[in-house]
FIMAR-124556 format. One line per 8 residues: number of its first residue (from 1); for each residue x, y, z of N, C-alpha, C. Coordinates in steps of 0.1 Angstrom, whole numbers. Layout:
# FIMAR-124556
NUM) X/Y/Z/X/Y/Z/X/Y/Z  ...;
# end
This chain:
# FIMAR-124556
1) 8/-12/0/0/0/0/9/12/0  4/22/-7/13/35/-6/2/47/-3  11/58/6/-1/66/10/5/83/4  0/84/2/4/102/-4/-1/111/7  11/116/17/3/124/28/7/143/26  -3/150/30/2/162/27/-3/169/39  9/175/51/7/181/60/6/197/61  -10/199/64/-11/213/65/-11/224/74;
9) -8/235/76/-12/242/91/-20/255/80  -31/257/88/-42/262/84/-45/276/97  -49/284/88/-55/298/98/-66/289/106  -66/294/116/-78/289/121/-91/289/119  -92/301/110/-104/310/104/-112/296/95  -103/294/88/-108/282/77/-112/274/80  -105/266/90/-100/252/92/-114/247/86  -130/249/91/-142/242/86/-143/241/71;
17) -140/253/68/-144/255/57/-133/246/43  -125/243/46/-112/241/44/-115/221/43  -119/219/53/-121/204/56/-136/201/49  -148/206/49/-153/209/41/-150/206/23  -142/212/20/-135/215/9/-127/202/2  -119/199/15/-113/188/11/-120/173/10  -131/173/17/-137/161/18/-147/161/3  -150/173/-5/-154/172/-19/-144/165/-24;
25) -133/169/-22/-122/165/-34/-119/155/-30  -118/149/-22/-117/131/-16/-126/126/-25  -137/131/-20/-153/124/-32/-148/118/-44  -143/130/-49/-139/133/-65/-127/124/-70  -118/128/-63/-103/118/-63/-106/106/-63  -116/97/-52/-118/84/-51/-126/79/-59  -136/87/-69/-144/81/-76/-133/79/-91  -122/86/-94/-115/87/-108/-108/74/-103;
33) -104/70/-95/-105/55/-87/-85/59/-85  -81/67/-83/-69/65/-79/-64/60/-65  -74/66/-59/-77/62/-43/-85/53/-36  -84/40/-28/-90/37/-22/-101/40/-8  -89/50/-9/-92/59/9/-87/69/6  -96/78/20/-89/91/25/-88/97/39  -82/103/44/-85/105/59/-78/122/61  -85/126/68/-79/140/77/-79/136/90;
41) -63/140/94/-61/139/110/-59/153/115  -62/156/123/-60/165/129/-47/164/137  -35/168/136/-23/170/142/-27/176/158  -21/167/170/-19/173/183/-12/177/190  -3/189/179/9/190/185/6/208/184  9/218/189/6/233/189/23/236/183  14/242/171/27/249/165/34/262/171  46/263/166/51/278/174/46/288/163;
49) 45/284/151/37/296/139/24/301/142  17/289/148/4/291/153/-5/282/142  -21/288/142/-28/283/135/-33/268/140  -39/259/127/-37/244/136/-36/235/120  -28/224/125/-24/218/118/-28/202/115  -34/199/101/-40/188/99/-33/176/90  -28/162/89/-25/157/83/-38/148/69  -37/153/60/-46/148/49/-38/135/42;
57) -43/120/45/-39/111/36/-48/101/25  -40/102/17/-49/96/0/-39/81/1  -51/67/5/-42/57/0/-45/49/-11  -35/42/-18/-35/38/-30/-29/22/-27  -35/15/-37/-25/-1/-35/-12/0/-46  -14/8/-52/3/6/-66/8/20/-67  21/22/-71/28/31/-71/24/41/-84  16/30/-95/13/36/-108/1/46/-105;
65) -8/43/-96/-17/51/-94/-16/63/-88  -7/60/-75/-1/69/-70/4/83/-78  18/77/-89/21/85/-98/13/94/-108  1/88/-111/-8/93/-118/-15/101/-109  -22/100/-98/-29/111/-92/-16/125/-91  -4/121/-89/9/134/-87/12/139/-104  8/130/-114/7/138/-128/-6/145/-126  -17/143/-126/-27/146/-133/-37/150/-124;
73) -34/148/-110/-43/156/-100/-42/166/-89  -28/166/-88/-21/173/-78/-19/189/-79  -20/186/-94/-18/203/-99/-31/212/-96  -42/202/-98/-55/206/-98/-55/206/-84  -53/203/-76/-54/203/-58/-50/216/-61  -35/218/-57/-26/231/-58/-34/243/-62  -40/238/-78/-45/254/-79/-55/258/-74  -63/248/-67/-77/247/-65/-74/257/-43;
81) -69/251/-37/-64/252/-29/-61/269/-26  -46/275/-39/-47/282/-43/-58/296/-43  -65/292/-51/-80/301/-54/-90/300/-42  -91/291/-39/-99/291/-22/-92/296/-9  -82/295/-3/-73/299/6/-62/307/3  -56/312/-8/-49/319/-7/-43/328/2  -29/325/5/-24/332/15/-28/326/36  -36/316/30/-37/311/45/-35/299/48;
89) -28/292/42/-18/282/42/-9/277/39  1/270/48/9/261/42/13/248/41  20/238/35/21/226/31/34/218/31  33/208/33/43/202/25/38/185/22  45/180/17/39/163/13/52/156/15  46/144/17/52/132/16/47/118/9  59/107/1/52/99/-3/56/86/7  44/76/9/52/63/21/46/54/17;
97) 52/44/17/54/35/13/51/22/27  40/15/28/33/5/43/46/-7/34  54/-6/45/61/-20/46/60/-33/57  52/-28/67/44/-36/77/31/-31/85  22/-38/87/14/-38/92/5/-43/99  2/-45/112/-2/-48/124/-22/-43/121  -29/-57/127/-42/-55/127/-45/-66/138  -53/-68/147/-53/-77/159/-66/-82/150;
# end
């Protein structure tokens, strides 16, 4: 399994509106079938920048789909993101790769 995660810290102002937002584009993402899943965590850690910060993850079973949602959907996230919050957040991503996994 591979997970595409993208950690955000968000004005506070947004945060609803913002999660809102993102759970459309979950919708959307999962139906073009790149994704199996999706999740928003809420991070419980208090940043010293401020704001609050959420971890958003998209998982995938192959690396090909993976790759294809980062050609062909990510840009549209970005711009989308962009035009709705401008100026009130920031980001960064990571790609990971489930090499074990525990389920009782």
């Amino acid at each position: 399994m591979y997970i595409y995660n993208i950690t955000f810290n968000l004005e506070e102002s947004i945060q609803h509106e913002w999660i809102a937002w993102m759970e459309k584009f979950f919708k959307r993402t999962i139906s073009v079938g790149n994704f199996s899943a999706a999740n928003i965590h809420l991070v419980m850690v208090k940043e010293e920048m401020g704001g609050v910060t959420y971890a958003v993850q998209f998982h995938t079973a192959t690396q090909e789909k993976l790759s294809q949602f980062m050609q062909e959907e990510l840009i549209l996230l970005e711009d989308q993101l962009q035009q709705n919050f401008s100026g009130k957040y920031v980001f960064f991503h990571t790609e990971l790769k489930v090499v074990s996994q525990f389920q009782p």
